[in-house]
N, C-alpha and C positions, 0 to 999 in steps of 0.2 A: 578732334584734337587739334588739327589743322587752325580751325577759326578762333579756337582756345590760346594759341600762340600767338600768332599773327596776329587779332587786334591788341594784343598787348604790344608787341611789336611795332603797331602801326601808333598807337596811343606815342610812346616812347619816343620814336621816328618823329613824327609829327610835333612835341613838345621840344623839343631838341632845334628845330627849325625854329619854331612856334617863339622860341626864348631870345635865339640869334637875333631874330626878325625887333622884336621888342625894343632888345639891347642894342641895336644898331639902326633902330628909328631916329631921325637926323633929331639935335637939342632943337632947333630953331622950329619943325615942323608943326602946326597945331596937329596936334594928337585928335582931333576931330576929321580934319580932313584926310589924315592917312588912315582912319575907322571906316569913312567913308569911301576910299580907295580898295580899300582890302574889302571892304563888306560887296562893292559892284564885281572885283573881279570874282568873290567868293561865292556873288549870285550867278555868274556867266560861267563856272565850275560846274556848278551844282546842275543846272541845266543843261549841260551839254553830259554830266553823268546820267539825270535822269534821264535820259535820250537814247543816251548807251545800254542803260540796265533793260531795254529792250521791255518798256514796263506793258502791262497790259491793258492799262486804263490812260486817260492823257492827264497831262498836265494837271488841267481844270478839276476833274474830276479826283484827280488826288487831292489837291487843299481841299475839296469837301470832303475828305478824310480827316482833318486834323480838326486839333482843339486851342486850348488856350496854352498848350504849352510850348508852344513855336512860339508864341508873346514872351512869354517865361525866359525861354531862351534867350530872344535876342535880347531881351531888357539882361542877364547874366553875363552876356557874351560882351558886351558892350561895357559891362562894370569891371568885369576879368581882364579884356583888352587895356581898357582905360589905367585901371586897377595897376599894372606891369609897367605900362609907360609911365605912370607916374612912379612907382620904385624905382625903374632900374636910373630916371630921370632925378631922383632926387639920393641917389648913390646904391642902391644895393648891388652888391656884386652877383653876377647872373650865376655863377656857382652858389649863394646861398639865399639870394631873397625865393625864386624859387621852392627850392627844397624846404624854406621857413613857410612860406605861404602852403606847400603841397602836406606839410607834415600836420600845421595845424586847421586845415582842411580837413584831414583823413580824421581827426580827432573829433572834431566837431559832426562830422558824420555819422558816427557813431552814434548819438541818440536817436540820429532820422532813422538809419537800419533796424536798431530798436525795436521801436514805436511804429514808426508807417509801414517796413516790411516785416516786421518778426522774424528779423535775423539774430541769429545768437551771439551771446558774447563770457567767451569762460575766462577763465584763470589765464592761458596764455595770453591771450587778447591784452588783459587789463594787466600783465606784463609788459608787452608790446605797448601797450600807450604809456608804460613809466619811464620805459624806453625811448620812448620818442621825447618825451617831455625833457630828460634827463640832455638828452641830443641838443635841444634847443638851447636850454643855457648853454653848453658848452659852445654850442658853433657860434652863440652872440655874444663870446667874453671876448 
């Protein structure tokens, strides 16, 4: 139950930062060079965690763990990153571009759930997106 809260928590925490961060990227900055600041401090993070996690295999032998989807990623993270700096840069207010972008995300996920995992979708569900939908106009009049 523990890891049930807390990565939502962490999710939350981290998106919160994640927004400021974005919103308060200097105008004048290329938004390339602060990607490539965040991504080295974000790789000198990540290695001194895996260091910590105390792992059993090294380094090396973990990326021969992986597939194509650490490609995937940073090709998304970098469209996401980018994606933010050009909103909150060309006026969204960080209260709702956000919540417009995270709303109609969840929505659009719903076919992937669908189809690739065979996750369900009933009557409340397909509530909850007239809801969400009904949301959007209102927060963009």
């Amino acid at each position: 139950m523990f890891m049930y809260v807390f990565s939502i928590v962490l999710i939350v925490a981290s998106n919160i930062l994640y927004n400021i961060s974005q919103k308060s990227t200097p105008e004048k900055a290329n938004p390339f060079s602060a990607l490539l600041v965040t991504y080295v401090l974000a790789g000198l993070i990540s290695v001194a965690a895996f260091y910590l996690s105390r792992p059993e295999k090294t380094l090396l032998q973990s990326f021969r763990e992986l597939n194509w989807t650490s490609l995937a990623l940073a090709v998304a993270i970098v469209g996401l990153e980018l994606g933010y700096i050009m909103a909150y840069r060309a006026g969204w207010n960080i209260s709702v571009g956000s919540l417009v972008a995270n709303i109609i995300l969840a929505i659009a996920l719903i076919p992937v759930g669908i189809i690739f995992y065979h996750e369900g979708f009933g009557l409340e569900k397909i509530l909850g997106v007239i809801l969400c939908i009904a949301g959007l106009i209102l927060i963009n009049k």
